[in-house]
N, C-alpha and C positions, 0 to 999 in steps of 0.2 A: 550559430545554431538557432534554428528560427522555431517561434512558440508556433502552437496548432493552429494558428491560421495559416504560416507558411508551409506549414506539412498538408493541410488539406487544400491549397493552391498546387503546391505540387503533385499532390495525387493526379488530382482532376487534370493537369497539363500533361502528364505523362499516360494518364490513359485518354487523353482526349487524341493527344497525338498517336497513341496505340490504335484507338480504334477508327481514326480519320486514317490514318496509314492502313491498314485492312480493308477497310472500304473503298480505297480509290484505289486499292490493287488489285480488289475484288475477292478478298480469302474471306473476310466477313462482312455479312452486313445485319446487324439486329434490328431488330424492331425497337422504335425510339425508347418504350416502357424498359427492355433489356438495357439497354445505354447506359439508360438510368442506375436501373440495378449495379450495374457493374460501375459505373462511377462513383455508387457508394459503397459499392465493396473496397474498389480501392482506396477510398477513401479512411473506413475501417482499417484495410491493412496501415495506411502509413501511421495510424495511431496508432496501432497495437504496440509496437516497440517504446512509448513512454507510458503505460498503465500502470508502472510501478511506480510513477513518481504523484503524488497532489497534483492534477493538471486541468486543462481545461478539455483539453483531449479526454484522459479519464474518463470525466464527468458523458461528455460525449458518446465513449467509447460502450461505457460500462449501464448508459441509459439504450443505446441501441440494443446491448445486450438483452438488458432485462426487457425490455419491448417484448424482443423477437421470441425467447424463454417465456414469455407469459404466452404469445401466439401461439407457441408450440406446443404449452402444456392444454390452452383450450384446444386446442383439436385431437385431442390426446395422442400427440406425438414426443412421448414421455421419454425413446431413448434417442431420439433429437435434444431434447430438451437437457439431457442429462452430460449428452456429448457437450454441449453448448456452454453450458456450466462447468464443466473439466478443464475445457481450453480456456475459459474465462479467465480462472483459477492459477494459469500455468503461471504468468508474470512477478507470482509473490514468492513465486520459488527462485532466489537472485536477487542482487541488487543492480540501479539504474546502471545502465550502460553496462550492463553486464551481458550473458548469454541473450537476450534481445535484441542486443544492437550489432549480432553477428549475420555473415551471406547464408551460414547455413540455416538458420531461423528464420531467416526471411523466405525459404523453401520450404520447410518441415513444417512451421506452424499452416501456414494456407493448406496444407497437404490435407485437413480436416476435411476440406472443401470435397476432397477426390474420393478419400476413406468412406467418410459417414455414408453417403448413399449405397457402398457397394457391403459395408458392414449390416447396418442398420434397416436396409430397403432391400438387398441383395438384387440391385442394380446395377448398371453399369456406369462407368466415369465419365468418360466421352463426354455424354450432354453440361457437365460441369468444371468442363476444360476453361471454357472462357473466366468463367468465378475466380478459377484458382491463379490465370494469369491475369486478372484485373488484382485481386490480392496481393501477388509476389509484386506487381508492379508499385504498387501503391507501398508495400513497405520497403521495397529498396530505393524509392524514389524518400522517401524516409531517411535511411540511414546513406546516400548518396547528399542528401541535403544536412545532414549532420556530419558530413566530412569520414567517413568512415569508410570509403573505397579509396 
């Protein structure tokens, strides 16, 4: 079971490989700034599944959070802000390797990704298809590296 630096090597392998595979197939190609993005979304996802425990991930996890939660409230994007703090929230409800470290978590939590804009923006998903699969990647690349497939 590898501490968070092997979970965020793994991220970034599995979506580097995700996204190098898309691009030499030709179904996506982002612009390097998106790359980015989505390398740390994945990266986010593969942490999310240990935020219940003291970790160094946590620490990581839960300081991106409140970053991104302070950007949102200055811009007054208050039920961004609010969503964002829900899902935060979700991990204390369980213990480790409990309901987190399941397949279907590792799909429902990202699902925020898809939801919030069409809730909250009454927009469509589409444009944040790639988010949600850099997420799902990153946490089953998670719990595949915690021996759980």
């Amino acid at each position: 079971m590898p501490g968070y630096k092997g979970h965020v090597v793994g991220a970034l392998a599995v979506v580097g490989g995700g996204l190098g595979a898309a691009w030499w197939l030709g179904v996506y190609r982002p612009e390097p700034k998106v790359m980015l993005l989505l390398a740390a979304v994945a990266v986010l996802g593969s942490l999310f599944p240990d935020v219940d425990t003291n970790s160094k991930g946590r620490h990581i996890y839960y300081g991106a959070a409140l970053i991104a939660d302070i950007a949102l409230i200055l811009k007054e994007q208050y039920r961004y802000a609010a969503l964002l703090g829900f899902c935060a929230l979700l991990p204390a409800v369980g213990s480790h390797r409990g309901w987190t470290h399941t397949w279907w978590a590792g799909l429902i939590i990202p699902s925020a990704i898809l939801i919030a804009p069409m809730v909250v923006a009454h927009s469509g998903w589409q444009p944040f298809m790639p988010y949600y699969v850099a997420a799902v990647a990153g946490y089953y690349s998670h719990l595949l590296l915690d021996g759980e497939f």
